[in-house]
C-alpha positions as a Python dict, from the first residue, in 0.01 Angstrom:
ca = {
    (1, 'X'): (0, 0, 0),
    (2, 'X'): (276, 222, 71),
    (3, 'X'): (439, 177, -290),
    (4, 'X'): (99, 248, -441),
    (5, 'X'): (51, 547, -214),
    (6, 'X'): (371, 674, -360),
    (7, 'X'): (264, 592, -751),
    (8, 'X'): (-24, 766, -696),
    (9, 'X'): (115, 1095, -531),
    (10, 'X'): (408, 1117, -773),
    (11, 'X'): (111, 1082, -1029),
    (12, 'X'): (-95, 1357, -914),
    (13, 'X'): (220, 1586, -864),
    (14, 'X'): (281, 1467, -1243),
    (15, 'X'): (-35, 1606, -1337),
    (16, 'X'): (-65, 1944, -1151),
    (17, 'X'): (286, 2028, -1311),
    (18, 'X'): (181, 2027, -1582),
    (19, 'X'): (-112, 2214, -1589),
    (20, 'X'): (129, 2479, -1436),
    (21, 'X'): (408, 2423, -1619),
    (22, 'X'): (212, 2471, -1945),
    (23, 'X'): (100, 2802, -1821),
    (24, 'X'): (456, 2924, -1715),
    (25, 'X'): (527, 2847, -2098),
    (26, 'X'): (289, 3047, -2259),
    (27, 'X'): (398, 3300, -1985),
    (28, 'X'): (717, 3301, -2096),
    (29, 'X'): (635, 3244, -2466),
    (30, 'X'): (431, 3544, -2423),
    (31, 'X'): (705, 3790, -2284),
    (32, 'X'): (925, 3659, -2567),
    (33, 'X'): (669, 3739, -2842),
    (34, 'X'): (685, 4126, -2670),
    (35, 'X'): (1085, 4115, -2725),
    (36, 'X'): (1080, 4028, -3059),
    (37, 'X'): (1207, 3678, -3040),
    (38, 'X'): (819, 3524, -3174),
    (39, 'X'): (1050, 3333, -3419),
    (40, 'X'): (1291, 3164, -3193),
    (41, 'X'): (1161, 2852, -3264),
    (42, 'X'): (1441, 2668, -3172),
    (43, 'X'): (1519, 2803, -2830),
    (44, 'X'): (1144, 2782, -2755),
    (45, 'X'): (1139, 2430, -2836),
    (46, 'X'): (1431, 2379, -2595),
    (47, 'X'): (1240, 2574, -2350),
    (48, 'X'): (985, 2343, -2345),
    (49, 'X'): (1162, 2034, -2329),
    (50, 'X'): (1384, 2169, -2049),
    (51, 'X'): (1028, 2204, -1872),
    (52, 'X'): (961, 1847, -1939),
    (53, 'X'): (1236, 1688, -1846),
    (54, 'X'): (1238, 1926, -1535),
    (55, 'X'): (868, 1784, -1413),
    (56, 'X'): (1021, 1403, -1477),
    (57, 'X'): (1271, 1454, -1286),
    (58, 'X'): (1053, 1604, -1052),
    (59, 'X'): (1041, 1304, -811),
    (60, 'X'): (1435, 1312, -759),
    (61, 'X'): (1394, 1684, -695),
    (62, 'X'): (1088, 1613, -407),
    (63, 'X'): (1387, 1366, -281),
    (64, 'X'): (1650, 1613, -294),
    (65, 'X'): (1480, 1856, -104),
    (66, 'X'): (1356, 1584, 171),
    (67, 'X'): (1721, 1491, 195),
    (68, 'X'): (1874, 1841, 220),
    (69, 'X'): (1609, 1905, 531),
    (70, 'X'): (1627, 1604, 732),
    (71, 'X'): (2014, 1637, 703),
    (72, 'X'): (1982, 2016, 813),
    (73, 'X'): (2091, 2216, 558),
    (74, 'X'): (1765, 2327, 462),
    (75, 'X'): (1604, 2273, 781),
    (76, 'X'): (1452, 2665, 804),
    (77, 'X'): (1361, 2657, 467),
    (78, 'X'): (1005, 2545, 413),
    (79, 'X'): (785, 2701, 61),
    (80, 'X'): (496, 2378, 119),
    (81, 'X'): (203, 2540, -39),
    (82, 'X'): (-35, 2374, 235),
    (83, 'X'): (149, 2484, 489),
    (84, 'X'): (212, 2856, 409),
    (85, 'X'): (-218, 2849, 357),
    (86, 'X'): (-253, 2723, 662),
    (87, 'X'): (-26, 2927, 818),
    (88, 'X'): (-221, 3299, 644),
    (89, 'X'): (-563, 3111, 782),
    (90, 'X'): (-493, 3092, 1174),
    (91, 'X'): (-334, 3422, 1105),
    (92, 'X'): (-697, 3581, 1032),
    (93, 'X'): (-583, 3581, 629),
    (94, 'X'): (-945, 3471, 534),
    (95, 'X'): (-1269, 3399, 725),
    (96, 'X'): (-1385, 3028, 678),
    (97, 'X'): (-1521, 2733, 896),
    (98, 'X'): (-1237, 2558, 1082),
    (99, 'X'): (-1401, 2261, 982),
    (100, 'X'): (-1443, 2348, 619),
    (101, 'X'): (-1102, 2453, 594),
    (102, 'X'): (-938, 2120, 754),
    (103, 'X'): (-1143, 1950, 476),
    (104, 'X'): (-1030, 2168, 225),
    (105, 'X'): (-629, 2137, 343),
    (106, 'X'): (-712, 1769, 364),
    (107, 'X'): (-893, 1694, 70),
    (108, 'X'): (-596, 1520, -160),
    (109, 'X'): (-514, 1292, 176),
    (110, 'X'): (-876, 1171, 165),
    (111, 'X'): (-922, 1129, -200),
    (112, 'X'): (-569, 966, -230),
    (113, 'X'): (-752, 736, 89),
    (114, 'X'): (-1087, 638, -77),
    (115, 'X'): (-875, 566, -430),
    (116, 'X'): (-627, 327, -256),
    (117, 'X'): (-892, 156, -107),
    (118, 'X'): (-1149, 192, -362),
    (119, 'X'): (-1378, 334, -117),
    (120, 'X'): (-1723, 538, -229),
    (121, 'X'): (-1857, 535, -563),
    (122, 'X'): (-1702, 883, -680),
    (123, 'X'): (-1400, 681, -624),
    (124, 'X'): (-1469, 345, -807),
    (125, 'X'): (-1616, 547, -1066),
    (126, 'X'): (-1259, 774, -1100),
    (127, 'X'): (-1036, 413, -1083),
    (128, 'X'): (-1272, 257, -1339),
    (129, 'X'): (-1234, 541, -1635),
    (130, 'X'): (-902, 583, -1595),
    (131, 'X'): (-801, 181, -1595),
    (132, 'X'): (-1076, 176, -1889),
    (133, 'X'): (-863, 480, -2073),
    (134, 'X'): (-541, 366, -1998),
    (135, 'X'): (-614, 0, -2149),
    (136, 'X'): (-766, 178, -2448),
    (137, 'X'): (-458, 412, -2478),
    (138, 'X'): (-194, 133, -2425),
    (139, 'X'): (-376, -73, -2701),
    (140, 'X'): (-374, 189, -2918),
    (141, 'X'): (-32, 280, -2853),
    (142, 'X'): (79, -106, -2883),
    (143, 'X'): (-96, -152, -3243),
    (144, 'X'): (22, 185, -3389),
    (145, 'X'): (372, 61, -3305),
    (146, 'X'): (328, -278, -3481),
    (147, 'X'): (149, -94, -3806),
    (148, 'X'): (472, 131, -3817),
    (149, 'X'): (699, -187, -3794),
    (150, 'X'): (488, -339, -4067),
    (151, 'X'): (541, -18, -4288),
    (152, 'X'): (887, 9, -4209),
    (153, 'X'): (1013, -407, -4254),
    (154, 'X'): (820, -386, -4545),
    (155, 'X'): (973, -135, -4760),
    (156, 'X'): (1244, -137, -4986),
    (157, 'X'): (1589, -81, -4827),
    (158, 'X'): (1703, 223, -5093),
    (159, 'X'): (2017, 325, -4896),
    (160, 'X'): (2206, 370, -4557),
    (161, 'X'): (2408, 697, -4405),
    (162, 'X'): (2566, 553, -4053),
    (163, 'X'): (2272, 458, -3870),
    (164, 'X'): (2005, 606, -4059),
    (165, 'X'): (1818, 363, -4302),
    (166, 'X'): (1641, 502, -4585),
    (167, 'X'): (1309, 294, -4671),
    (168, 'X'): (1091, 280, -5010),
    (169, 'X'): (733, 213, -4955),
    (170, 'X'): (413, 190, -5148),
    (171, 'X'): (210, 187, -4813),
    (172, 'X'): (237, 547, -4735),
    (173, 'X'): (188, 875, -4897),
    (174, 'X'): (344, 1098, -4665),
    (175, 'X'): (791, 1065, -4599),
    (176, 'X'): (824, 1031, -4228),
    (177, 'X'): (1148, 928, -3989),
    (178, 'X'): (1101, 701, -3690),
    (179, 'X'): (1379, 502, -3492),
    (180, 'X'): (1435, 176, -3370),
    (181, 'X'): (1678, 61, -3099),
    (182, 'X'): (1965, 171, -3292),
    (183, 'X'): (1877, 261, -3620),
    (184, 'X'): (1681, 534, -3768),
    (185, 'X'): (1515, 497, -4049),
    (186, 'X'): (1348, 729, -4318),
    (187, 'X'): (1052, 606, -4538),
    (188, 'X'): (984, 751, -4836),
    (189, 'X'): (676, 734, -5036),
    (190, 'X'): (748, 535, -5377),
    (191, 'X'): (584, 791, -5609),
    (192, 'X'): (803, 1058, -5443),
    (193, 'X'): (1070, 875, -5670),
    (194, 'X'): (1009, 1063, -5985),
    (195, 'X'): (970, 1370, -5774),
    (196, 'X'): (1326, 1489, -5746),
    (197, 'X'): (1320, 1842, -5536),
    (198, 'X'): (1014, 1680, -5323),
    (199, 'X'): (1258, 1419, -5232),
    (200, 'X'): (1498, 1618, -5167),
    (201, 'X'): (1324, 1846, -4943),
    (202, 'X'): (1176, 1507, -4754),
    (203, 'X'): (1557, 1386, -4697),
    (204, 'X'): (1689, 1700, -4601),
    (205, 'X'): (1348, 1732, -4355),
    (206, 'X'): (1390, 1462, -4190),
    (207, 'X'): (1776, 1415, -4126),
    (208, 'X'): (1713, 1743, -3948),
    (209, 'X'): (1457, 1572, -3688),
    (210, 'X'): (1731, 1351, -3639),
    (211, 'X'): (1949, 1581, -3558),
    (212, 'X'): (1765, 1810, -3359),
    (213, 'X'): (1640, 1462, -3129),
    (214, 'X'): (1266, 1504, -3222),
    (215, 'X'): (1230, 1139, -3292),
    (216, 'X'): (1325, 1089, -2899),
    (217, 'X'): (1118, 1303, -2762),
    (218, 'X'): (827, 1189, -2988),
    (219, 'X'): (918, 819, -2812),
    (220, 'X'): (843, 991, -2461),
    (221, 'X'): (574, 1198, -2550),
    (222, 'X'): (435, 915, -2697),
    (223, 'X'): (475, 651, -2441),
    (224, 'X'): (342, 876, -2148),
    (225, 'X'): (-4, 948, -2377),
    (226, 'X'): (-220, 719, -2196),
    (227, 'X'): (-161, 755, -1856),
    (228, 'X'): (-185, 1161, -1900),
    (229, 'X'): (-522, 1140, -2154),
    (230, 'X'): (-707, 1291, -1867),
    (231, 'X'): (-494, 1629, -1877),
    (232, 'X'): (-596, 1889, -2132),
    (233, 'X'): (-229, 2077, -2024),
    (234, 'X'): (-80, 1736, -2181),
    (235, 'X'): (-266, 1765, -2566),
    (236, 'X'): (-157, 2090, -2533),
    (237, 'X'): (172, 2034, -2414),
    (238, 'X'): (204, 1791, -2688),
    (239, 'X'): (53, 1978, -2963),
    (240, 'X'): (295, 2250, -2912),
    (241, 'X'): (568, 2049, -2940),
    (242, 'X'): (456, 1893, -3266),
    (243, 'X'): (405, 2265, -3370),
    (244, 'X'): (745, 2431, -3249),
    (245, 'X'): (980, 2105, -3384),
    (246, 'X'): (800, 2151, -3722),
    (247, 'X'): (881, 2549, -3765),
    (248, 'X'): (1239, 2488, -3609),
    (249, 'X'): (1246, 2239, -3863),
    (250, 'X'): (1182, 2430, -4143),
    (251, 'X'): (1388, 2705, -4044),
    (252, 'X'): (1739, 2479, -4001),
    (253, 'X'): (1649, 2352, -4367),
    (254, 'X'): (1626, 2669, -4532),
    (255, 'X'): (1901, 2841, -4364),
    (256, 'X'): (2131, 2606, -4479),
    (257, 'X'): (2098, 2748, -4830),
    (258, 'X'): (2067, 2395, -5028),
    (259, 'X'): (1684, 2437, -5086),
    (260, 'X'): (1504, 2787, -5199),
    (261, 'X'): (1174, 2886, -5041),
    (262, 'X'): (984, 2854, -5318),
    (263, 'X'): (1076, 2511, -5382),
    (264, 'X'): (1010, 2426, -4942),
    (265, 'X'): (697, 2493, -4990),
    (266, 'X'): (544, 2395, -5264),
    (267, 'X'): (654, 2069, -5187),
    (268, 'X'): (467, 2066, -4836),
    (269, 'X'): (148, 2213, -5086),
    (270, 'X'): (195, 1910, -5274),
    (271, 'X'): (256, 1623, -4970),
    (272, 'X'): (-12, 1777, -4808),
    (273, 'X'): (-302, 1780, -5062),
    (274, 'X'): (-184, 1395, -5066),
    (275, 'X'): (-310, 1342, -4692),
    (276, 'X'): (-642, 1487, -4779),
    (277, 'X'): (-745, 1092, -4970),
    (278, 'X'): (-767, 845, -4693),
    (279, 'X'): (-415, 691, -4537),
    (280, 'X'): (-536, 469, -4235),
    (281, 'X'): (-156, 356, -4192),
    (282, 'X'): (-60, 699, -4152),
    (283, 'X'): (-327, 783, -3876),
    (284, 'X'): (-236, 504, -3694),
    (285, 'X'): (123, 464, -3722),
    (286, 'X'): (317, 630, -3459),
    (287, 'X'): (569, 721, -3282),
    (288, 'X'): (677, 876, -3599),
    (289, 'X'): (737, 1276, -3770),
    (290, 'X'): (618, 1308, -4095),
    (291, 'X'): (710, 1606, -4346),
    (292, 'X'): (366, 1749, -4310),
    (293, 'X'): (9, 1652, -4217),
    (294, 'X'): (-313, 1805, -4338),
    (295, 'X'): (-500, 1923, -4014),
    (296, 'X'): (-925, 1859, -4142),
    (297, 'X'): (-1032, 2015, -3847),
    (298, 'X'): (-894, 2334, -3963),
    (299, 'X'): (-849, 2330, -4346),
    (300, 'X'): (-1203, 2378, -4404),
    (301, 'X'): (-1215, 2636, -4180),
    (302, 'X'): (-1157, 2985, -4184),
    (303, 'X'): (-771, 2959, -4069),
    (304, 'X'): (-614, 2737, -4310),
    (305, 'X'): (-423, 2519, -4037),
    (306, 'X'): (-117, 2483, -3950),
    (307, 'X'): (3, 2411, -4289),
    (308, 'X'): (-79, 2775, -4325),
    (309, 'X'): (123, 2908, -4029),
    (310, 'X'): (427, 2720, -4137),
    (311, 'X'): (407, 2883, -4468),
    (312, 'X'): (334, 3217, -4309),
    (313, 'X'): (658, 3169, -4119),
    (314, 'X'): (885, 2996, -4400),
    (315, 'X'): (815, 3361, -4575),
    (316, 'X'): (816, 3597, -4286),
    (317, 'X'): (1021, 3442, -3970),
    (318, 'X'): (1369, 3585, -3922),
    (319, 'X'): (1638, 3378, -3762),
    (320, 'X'): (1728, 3560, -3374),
    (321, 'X'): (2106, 3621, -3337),
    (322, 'X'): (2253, 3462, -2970),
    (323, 'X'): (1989, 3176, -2956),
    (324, 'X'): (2169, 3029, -2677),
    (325, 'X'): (2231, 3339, -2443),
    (326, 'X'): (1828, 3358, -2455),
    (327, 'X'): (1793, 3000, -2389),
    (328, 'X'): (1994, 3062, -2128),
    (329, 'X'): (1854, 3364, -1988),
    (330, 'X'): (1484, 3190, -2004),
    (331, 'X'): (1556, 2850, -1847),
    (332, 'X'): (1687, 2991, -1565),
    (333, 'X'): (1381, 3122, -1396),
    (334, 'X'): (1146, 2877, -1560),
    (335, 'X'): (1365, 2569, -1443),
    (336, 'X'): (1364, 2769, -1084),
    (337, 'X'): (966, 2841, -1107),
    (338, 'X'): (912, 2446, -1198),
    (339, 'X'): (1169, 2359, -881),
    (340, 'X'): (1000, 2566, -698),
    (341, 'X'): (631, 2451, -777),
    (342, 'X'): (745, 2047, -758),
    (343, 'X'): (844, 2143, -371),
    (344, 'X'): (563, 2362, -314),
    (345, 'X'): (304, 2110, -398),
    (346, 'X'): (441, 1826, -192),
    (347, 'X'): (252, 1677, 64),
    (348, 'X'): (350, 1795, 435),
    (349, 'X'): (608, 1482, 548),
    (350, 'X'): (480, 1549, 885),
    (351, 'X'): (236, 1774, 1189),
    (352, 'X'): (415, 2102, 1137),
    (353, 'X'): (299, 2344, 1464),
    (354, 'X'): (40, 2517, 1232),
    (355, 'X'): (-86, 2240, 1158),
    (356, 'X'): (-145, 2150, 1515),
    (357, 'X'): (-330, 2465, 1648),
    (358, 'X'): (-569, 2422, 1340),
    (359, 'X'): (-617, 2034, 1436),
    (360, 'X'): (-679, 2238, 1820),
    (361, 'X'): (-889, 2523, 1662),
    (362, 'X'): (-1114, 2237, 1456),
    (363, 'X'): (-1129, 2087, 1782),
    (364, 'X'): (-1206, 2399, 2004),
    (365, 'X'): (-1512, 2435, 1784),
    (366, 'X'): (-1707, 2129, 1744),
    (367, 'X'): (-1660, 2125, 2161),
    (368, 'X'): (-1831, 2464, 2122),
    (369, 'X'): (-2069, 2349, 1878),
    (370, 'X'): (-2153, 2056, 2132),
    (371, 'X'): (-2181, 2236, 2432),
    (372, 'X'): (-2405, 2482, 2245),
    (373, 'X'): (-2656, 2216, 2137),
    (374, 'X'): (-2673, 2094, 2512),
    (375, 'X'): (-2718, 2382, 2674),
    (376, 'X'): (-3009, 2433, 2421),
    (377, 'X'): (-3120, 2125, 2480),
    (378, 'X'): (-3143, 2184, 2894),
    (379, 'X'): (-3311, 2525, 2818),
    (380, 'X'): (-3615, 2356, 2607),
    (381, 'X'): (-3657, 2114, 2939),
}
């Protein structure tokens, strides 16, 4: 029970860093869009990931922190969110039932309780849709991975660069890169053939998602899907990634000179009114990055998609001089808000002297709220 305590509470932490997380990123995202750095793709792609890895590690960071104060060198330092509201509360910060409050303070303790043990049907309901969407995720997950091994065995080994394996197939109609073990391998649609600068730009697409590490993070992102489908911060989280890797993408490409702009996009035009017919291998098959994909949702909408941002950017974006120093000067306090936050949100380790008075002041009033009753009680006899 203890082990399963700690799953869960490492998963809820999980999930509330995110949601705040995501929302220190568009924070920051936003104050870089006011400095003039809207096309930085690349070092707010980094940004992001940083953040990620930062709430994974988040656990070690919770241990850190426990270590550091049991050992004494942060033994004055406490920033536990639950006990700093605590604390304002007996200090007359807000007017609220003792009662109501404890409840309030105590409220992940007693859910965390009835989910462990399965207790009340709020909670049986909770463990039920989540084991029901995590099956249906991990399925999903499991046959999209054997579609894409099926796509990639099956093609036609073309040619090899060091690890990277470029694949012919006749079962897709969009080039995308995925990895193995070892190996990464490109796939290229065999009608893109006869297509010279489309198959250039693919190649030259894709070995850049190698490079950057996009196919790795795709993995993770990827892999974590099902147990976070309840989060709307993790879409998001995810969806921004796919977004930022693409334009980052794009730029690299282009500023190497090899390919003009005119050629870039008219071959994403061209891939992309191929996604419009129906390509159930491609909708399944992931972890993967393709060149481009045609977003329905949107392209028969009033905002064109995405396809139209990237374009929009290809012609517009200009590349920001000391990338790093501003990846730099950014992670800093984001890393520190996220450290900050994972600590914050911790549960108390143990009855902190706030903590007792409010257990006393809790106390103090249902006494009160006793001896009131009986004394009415005497008075109606």
């Amino acid at each position: 029970m203890i082990a399963g305590e700690a799953l869960l509470d490492v998963f809820i932490d999980a999930n509330i860093l995110f949601l705040l997380g995501y929302a220190f990123w568009l924070a920051v995202r936003a104050g870089m869009n006011g400095f003039g750095l809207r096309y930085a793709y690349g070092t707010q792609l980094r940004l992001l990931n940083a953040v990620f890895a930062a709430i994974v590690c988040a656990p070690f960071i919770a241990l850190g922190y426990d270590t550091l104060q049991q050992s004494g060198m942060a033994q004055n330092v406490n920033v536990n969110l639950s006990d700093m509201v605590v604390s304002y509360y007996l200090n007359g910060g807000f007017e609220m039932k003792s009662s109501s409050f404890e409840g309030l303070v105590l409220a992940r303790d007693t859910f965390m309780l009835n989910v462990l043990h399965g207790d009340g049907i709020a909670a049986r309901t909770v463990i039920a849709f989540f084991l029901v969407g995590l099956v249906i995720g991990l399925v999903r997950l499991t046959y999209s991975v054997f579609c894409l091994c099926r796509i990639v065995v099956s093609g036609y080994a073309w040619r090899s660069v060091g690890r990277i394996r470029i694949r012919v197939s006749d079962r897709t109609l969009v080039p995308f890169s995925t990895r193995g073990w070892r190996n990464y391998y490109v796939v290229i649609p065999s009608q893109m053939l006869s297509k010279e600068q489309e198959l250039k730009v693919a190649l030259a697409h894709e070995f850049q998602h190698i490079r950057q590490g996009d196919l790795e993070w795709e993995v993770v992102l990827e892999a974590l899907k099902p147990f976070f489908f309840l989060n709307p911060a993790y879409r998001l989280w995810k969806r921004q990634v796919e977004h930022l890797r693409e334009l980052n993408c794009d730029s690299e490409v282009l500023s190497q000179g090899r390919i003009n702009i005119s050629t870039y996009c008219d071959s994403l035009l061209s891939v992309c009114q191929r996604t419009l017919r129906k390509d159930r291998a491609m909708v399944l098959a992931v972890p993967k990055v393709t060149l481009v994909t045609a977003d329905r949702s949107s392209l028969f909408g009033g905002n064109g998609g995405f396809l139209k941002h990237r374009i929009q950017s290809i012609l517009d974006a200009r590349r920001p001089a000391h990338q790093r120093l501003v990846f730099m000067a950014m992670a800093v306090p984001l890393l520190a808000a996220v450290t900050i936050t994972t600590i914050a949100i911790q549960r108390p380790g143990d009855w902190s002297q706030d903590r007792l008075m409010l257990s006393t002041v809790v106390n103090l009033d249902r006494l009160d709220e006793i001896n009131r009753l009986s004394t009415f009680g005497r008075l109606r006899n």
